[in-house]
SERO-4910 file (N, C-alpha, C, O; in steps of 0.05 Angstrom, whole numbers):
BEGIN
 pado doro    nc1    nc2    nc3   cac1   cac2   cac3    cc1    cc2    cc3    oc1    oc2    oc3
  Unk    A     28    191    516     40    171    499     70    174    499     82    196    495
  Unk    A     83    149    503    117    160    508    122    149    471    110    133    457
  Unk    A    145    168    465    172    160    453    192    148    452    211    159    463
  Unk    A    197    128    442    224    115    441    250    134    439    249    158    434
  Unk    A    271    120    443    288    131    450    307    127    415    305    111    396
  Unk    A    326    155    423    337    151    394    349    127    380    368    117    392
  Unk    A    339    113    352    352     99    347    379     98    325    393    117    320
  Unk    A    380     81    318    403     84    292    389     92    260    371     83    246
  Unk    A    407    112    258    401    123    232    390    102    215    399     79    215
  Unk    A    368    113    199    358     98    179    353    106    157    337    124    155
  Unk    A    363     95    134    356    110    103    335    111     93    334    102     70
  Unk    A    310    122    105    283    125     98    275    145    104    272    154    127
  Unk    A    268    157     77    251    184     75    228    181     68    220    168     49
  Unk    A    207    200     92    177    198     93    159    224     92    163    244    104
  Unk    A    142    220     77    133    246     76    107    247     92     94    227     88
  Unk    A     99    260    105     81    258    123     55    295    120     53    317    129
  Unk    A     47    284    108     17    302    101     -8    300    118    -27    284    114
  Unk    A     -7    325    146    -23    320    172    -28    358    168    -11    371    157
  Unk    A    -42    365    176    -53    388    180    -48    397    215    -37    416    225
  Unk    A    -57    380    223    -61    385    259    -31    390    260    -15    372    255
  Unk    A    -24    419    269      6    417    289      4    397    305     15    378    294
  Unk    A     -7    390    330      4    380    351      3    347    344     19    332    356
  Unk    A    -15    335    323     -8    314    316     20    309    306     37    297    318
  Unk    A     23    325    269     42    330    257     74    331    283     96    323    274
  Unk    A     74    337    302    104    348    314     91    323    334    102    327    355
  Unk    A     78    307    336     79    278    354     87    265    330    110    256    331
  Unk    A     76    260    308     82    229    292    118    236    286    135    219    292
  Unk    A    124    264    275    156    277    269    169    271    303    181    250    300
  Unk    A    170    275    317    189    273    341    181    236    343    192    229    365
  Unk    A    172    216    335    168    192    347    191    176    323    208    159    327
  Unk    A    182    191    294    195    174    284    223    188    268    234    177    249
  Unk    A    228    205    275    250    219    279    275    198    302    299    193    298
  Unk    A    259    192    324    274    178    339    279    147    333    297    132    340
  Unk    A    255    142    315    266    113    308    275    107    281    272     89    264
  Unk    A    296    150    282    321    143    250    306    159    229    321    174    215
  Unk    A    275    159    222    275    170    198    278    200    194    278    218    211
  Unk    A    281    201    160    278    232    155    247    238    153    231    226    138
  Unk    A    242    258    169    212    259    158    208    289    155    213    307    170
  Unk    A    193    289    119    186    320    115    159    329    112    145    321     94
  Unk    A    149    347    129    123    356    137    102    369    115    113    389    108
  Unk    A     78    368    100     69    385     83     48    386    101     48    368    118
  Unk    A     24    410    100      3    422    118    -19    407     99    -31    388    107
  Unk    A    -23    418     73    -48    416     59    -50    397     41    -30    382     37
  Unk    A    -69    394     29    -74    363      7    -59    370    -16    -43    355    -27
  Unk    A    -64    393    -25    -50    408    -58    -15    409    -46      2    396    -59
  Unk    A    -10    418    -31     15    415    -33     30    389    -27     53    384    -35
  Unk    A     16    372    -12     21    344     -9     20    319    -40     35    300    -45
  Unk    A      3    327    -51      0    314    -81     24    322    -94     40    306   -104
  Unk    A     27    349    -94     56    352   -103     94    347    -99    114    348   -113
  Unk    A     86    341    -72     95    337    -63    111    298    -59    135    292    -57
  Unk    A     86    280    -60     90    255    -74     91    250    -98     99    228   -105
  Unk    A     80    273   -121     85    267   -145    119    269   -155    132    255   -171
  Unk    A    126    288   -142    150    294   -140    169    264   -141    184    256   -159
  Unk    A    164    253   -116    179    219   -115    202    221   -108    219    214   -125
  Unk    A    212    232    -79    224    242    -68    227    225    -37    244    228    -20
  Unk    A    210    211    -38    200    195     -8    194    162    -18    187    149    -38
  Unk    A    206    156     17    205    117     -1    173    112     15    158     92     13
  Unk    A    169    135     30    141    123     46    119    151     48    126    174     51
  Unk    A     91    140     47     77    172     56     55    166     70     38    149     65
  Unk    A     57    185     92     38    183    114     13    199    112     18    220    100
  Unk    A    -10    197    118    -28    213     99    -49    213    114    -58    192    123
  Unk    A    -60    239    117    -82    251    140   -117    252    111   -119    256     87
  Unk    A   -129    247    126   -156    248    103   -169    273    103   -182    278     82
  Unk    A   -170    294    127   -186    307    128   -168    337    126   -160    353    143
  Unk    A   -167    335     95   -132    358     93   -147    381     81   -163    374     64
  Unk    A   -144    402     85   -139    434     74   -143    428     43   -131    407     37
  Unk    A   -157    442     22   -151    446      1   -159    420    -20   -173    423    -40
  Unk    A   -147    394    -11   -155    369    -22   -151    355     -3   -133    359     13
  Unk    A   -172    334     -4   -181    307     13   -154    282     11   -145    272    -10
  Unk    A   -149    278     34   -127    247     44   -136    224     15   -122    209      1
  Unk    A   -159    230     17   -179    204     -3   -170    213    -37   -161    196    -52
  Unk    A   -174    242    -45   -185    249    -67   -153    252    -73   -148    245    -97
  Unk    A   -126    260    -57    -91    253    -56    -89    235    -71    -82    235    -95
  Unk    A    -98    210    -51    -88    185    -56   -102    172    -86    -87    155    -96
  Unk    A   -120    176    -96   -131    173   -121   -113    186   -151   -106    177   -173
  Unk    A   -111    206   -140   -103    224   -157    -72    211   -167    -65    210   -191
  Unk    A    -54    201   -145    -28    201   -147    -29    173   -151     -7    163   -151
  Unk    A    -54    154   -156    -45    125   -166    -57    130   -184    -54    114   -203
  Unk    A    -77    151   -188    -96    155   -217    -61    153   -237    -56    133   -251
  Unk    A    -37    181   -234    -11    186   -247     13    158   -241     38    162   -246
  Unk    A      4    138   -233     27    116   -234     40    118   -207     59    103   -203
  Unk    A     32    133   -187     60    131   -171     45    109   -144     23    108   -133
  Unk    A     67     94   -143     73     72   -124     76     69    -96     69     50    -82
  Unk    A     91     93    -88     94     90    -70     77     75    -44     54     73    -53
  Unk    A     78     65    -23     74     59      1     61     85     13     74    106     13
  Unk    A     31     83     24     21     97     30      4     87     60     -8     66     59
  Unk    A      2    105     87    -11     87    114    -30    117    107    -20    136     96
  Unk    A    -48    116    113    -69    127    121    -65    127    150    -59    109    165
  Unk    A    -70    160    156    -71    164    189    -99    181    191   -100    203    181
  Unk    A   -121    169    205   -143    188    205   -162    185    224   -170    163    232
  Unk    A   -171    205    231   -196    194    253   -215    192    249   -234    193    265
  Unk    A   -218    186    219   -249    168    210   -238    143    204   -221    134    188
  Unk    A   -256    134    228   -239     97    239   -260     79    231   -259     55    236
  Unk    A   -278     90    221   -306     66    218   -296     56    194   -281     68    178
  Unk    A   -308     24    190   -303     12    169   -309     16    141   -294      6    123
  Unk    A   -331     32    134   -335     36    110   -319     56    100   -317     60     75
  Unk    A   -300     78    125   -279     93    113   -254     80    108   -238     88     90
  Unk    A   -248     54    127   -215     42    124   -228     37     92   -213     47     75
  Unk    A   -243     30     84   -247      3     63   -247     26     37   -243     19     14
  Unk    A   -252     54     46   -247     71     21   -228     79     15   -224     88     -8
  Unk    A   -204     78     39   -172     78     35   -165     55     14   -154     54     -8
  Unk    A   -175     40     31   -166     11      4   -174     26    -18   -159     44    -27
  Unk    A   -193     22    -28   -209     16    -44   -188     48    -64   -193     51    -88
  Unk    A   -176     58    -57   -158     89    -63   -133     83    -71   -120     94    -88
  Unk    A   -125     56    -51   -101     43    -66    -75     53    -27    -50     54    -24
  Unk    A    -93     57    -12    -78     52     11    -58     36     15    -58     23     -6
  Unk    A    -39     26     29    -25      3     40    -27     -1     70    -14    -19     81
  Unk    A    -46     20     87    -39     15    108    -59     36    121    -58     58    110
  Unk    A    -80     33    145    -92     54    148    -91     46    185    -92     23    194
  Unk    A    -89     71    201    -76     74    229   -102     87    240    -97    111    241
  Unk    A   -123     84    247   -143    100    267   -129    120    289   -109    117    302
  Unk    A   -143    138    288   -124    155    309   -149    157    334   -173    156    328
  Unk    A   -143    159    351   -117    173    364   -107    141    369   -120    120    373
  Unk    A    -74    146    367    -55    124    361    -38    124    381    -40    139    400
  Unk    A    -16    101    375     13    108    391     34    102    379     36     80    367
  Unk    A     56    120    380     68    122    368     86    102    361     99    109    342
  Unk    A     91     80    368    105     53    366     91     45    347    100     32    328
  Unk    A     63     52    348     47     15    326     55     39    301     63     28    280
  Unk    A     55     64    300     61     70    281     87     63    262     90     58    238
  Unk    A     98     65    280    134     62    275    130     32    260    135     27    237
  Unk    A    121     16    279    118    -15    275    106    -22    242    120    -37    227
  Unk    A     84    -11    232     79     -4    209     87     -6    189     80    -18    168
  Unk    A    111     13    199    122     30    171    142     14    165    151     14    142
  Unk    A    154     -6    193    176    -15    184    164    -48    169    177    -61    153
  Unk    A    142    -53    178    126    -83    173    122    -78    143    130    -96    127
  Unk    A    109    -53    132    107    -49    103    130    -41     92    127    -43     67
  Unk    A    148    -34     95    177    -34     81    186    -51     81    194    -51     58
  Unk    A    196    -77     93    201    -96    104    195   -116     87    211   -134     82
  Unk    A    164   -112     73    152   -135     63    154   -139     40    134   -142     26
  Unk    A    179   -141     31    190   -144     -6    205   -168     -7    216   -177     13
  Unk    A    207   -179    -29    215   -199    -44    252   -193    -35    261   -171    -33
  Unk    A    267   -217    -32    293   -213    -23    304   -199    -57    299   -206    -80
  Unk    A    324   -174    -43    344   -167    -72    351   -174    -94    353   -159   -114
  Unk    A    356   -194    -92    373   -206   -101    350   -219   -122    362   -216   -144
  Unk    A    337   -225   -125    311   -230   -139    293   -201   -162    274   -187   -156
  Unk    A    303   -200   -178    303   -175   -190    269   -168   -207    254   -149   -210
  Unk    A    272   -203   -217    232   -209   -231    227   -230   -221    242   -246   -209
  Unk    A    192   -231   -228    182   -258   -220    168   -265   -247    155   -248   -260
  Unk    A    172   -294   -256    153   -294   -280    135   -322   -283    143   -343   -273
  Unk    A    114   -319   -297     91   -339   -292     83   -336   -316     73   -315   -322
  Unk    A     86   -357   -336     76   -357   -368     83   -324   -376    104   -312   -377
  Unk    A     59   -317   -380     59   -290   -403     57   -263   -377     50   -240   -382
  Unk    A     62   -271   -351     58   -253   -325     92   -245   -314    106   -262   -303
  Unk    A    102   -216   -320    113   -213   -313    121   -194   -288    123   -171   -298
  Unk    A    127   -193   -264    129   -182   -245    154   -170   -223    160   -183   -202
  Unk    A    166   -143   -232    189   -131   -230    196   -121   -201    190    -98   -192
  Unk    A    207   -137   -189    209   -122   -159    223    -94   -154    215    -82   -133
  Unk    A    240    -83   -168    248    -60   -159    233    -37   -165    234    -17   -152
  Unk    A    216    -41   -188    196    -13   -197    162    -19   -187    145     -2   -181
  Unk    A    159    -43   -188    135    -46   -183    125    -55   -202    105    -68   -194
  Unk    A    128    -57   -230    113    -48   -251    114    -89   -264    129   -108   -269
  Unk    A     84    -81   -265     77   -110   -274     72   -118   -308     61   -100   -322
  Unk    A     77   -137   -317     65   -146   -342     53   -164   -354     65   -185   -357
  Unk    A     31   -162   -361     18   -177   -377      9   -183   -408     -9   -169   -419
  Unk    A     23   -208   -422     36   -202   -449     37   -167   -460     56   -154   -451
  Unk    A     24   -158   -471     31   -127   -470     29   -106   -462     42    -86   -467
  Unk    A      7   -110   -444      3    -90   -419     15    -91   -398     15   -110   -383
  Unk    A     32    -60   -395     38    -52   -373     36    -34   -351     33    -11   -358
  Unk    A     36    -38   -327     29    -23   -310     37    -27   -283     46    -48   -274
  Unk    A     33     -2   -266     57      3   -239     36     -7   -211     14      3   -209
  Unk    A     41    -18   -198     27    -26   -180     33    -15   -147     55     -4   -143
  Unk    A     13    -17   -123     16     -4   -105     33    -32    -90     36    -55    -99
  Unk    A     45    -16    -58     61    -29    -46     48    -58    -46     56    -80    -53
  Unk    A     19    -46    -32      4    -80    -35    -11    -92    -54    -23   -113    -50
  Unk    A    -12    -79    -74    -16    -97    -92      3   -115   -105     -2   -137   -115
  Unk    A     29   -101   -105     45   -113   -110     53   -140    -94     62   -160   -105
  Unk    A     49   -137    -66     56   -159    -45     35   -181    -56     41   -204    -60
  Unk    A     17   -174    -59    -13   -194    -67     -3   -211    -89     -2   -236    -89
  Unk    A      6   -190   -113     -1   -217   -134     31   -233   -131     32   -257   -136
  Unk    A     54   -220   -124     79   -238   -109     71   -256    -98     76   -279   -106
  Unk    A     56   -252    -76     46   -277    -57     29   -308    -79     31   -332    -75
  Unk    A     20   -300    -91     -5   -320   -113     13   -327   -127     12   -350   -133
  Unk    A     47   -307   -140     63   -320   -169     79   -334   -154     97   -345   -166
  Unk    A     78   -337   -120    102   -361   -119     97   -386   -112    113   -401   -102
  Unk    A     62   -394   -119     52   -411   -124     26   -419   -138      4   -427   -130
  Unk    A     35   -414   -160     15   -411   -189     -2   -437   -175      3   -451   -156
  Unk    A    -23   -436   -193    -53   -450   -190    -52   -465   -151    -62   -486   -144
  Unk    A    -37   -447   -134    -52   -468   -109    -73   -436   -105    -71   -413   -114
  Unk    A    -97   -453    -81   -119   -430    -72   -114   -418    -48   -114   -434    -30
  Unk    A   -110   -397    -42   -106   -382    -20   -130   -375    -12   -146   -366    -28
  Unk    A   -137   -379     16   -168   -369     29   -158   -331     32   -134   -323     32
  Unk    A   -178   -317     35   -169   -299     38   -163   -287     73   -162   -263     79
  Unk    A   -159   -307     92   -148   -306    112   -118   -313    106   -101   -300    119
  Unk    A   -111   -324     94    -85   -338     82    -70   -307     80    -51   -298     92
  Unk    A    -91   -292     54    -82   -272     43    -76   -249     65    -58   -232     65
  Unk    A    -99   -253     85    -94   -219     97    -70   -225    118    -54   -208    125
  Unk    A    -71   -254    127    -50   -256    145    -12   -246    122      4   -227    125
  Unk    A    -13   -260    110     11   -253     93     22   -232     82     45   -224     82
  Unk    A    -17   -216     64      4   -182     55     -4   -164     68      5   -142     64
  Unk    A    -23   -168     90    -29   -144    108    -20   -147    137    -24   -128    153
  Unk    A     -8   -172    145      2   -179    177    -10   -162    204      3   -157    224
  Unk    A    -36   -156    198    -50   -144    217    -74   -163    212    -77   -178    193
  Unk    A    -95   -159    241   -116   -170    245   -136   -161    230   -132   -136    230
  Unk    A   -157   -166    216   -177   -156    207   -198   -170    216   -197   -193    225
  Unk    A   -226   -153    211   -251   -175    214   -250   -192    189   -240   -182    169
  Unk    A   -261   -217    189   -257   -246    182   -274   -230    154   -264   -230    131
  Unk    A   -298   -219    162   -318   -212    136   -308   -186    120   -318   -179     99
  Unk    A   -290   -174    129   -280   -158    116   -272   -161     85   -260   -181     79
  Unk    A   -280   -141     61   -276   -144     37   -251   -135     22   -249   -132     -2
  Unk    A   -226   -130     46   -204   -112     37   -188   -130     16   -179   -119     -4
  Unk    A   -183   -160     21   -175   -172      0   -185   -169    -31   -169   -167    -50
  Unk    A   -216   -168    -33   -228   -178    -49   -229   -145    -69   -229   -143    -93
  Unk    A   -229   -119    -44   -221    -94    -65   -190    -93    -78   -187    -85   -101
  Unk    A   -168    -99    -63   -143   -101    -79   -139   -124    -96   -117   -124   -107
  Unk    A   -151   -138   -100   -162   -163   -113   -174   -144   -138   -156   -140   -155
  Unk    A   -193   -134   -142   -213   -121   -166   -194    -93   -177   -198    -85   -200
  Unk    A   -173    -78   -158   -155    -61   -171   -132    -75   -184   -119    -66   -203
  Unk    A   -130    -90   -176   -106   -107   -200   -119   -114   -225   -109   -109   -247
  Unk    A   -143   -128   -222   -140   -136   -244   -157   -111   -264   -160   -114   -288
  Unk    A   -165    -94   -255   -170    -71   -259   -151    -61   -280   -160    -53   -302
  Unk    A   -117    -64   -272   -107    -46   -277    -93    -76   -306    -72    -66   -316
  Unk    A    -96    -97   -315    -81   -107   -324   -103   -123   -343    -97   -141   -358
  Unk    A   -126   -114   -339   -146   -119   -359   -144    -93   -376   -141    -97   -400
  Unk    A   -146    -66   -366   -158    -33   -381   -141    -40   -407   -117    -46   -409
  Unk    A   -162    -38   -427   -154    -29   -451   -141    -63   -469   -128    -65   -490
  Unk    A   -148    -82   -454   -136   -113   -453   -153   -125   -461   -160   -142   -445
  Unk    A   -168   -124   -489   -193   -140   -491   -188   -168   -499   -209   -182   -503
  Unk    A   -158   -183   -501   -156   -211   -504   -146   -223   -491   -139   -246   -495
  Unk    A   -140   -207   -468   -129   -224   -437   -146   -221   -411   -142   -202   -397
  Unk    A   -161   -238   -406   -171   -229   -375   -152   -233   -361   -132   -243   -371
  Unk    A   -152   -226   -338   -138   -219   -313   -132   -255   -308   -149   -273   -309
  Unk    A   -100   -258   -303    -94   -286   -289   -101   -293   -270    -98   -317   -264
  Unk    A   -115   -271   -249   -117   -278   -218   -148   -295   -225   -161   -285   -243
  Unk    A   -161   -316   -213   -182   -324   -215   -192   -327   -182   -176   -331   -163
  Unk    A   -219   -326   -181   -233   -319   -161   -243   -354   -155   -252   -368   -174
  Unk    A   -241   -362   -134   -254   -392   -135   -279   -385   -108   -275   -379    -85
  Unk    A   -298   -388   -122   -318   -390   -107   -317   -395    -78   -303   -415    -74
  Unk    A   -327   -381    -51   -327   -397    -27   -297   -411    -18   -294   -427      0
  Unk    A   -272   -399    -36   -252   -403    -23   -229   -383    -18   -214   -380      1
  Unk    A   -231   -372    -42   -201   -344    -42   -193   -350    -72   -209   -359    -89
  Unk    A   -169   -345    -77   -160   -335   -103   -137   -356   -110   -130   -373    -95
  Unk    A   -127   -352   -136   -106   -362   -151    -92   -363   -169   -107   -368   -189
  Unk    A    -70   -361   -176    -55   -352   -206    -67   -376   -216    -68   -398   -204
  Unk    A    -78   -371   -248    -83   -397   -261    -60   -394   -275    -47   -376   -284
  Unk    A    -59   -433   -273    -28   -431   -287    -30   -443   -318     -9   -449   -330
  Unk    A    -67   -446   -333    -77   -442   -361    -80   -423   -365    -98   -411   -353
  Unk    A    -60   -408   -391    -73   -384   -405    -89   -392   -435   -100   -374   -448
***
C-alpha cells in the first residue's frame, strides 16, 4: 500500500487507539504525511482516558484492544458526554459488527485491511461536514441546535451530541416538516455507500431521540418517523 507524499501542515489532532505495531506505524506514517498530528495509545483503558481527556479534534479506534473493548471505549465516553468524531478501524467487517459501532455512537467505521488514502479521505469528509462558521445556532420552535459544542436543546433538556448525530438532525432543521427517505439521509450525513436495507439511519435516528426524550416526560422527540418513507422535523409542537 503506498503513501502519499508530504502534505501541508494541518491543524488536526488525532488520537489513534490500535494495538497492532505494524498497523499503528502504517495508519501514523500515512496520515502524518497528509499534515496531521497523530498521538498513539496501545490499550482500551488508556485510550478512554485518553479521549476523556479532550485533547483531540478526531479518534481513530481499533475494537479488539488490550484491557477494554473499541465497542465498550466508545460507549463509555458518549455514556460521559464526549463528542468527539470517532472512525472505527477494525477487522470485524461483518455487518452486524459495523451496525454495533453505530449503534455505540461511531461516526465512521473503516474494515481493515484498508488503504491508506480512503482513510485519510474519511477523516477529512467527517471533519469537513459542519455547518459554515459563521452560523453559530440553528433554531426550530422550542429545538435548539449549537454548532460549535454540539450540544442540542429541547425546551429544557439538554444534551451533547455525536459528530453524526449532530450532522442528522442539522440536515432535518434546515428543512422542518419536508420527508427525507433514508437514502436522502445516508447519502448526505454519511457520503459513503451503504446497503439500501441497512438500519444505520434508523439506529442514529433512535440515539437522538434517546438522548432528548431521557428524563422528558412532556416532550416527545421532534424527529417523527413517517411510515415507508424516512423522517422529519415536525414543524407542530
Amino acid at each position: 500500500m503506498k503513501v502519499m507524499q508530504k502534505a501541508k501542515a494541518i491543524d488536526l489532532k488525532i488520537l489513534l487507539i490500535e494495538d497492532e505495531v505494524k498497523i499503528a506505524e502504517f495508519v501514523i506514517k500515512g496520515l502524518s504525511a497528509a499534515g496531521y498530528d497523530v498521538t498513539h495509545v496501545e490499550d482500551g483503558e488508556r485510550g478512554l482516558a485518553a479521549v476523556l481527556a479532550d485533547k483531540h479534534e478526531l479518534v481513530i479506534l481499533d475494537v479488539m484492544l488490550p484491557k477494554l473493548s473499541g465497542f465498550d471505549l466508545l460507549h463509555q465516553a458518549r455514556a460521559k458526554g464526549n463528542a468527539r468524531p470517532v472512525i472505527i478501524l477494525s477487522a470485524k467487517a461483518d455487518l452486524p459488527d459495523r451496525l454495533m459501532g453505530f449503534e455505540m455512537g461511531a461516526d465512521d467505521y473503516l474494515p481493515k485491511p484498508f488503504f491508506v488514502e480512503e482513510l485519510v479521505a474519511r477523516v477529512k469528509a467527517l471533519m469537513h461536514r459542519k455547518i459554515p462558521e459563521q452560523v453559530q445556532r440553528i433554531s426550530v420552535n422550542h429545538l435548539t441546535l449549537d454548532v460549535v459544542s454540539h450540544q442540542v436543546q429541547w425546551f429544557d433538556l439538554t444534551a451533547v451530541l455525536s459528530q453524526r448525530e449532530f450532522s442528522l438532525l442539522a440536515f432535518l432543521m434546515r428543512s422542518p416538516g419536508h420527508i427525507y427517505s433514508r437514502q436522502q439521509i445516508l447519502k448526505h450525513v454519511w457520503e459513503i455507500n451503504f446497503d439500501p436495507e441497512t438500519n444505520v439511519v434508523d439506529v442514529c435516528v433512535r440515539r437522538i431521540k434517546r438522548k432528548l426524550e431521557r428524563g422528558n416526560d412532556m416532550h416527545e422527540s421532534p424527529i417523527e418517523s413517517v411510515r415507508g418513507v424516512g423522517y422529519r422535523l415536525r414543524t407542530e409542537i
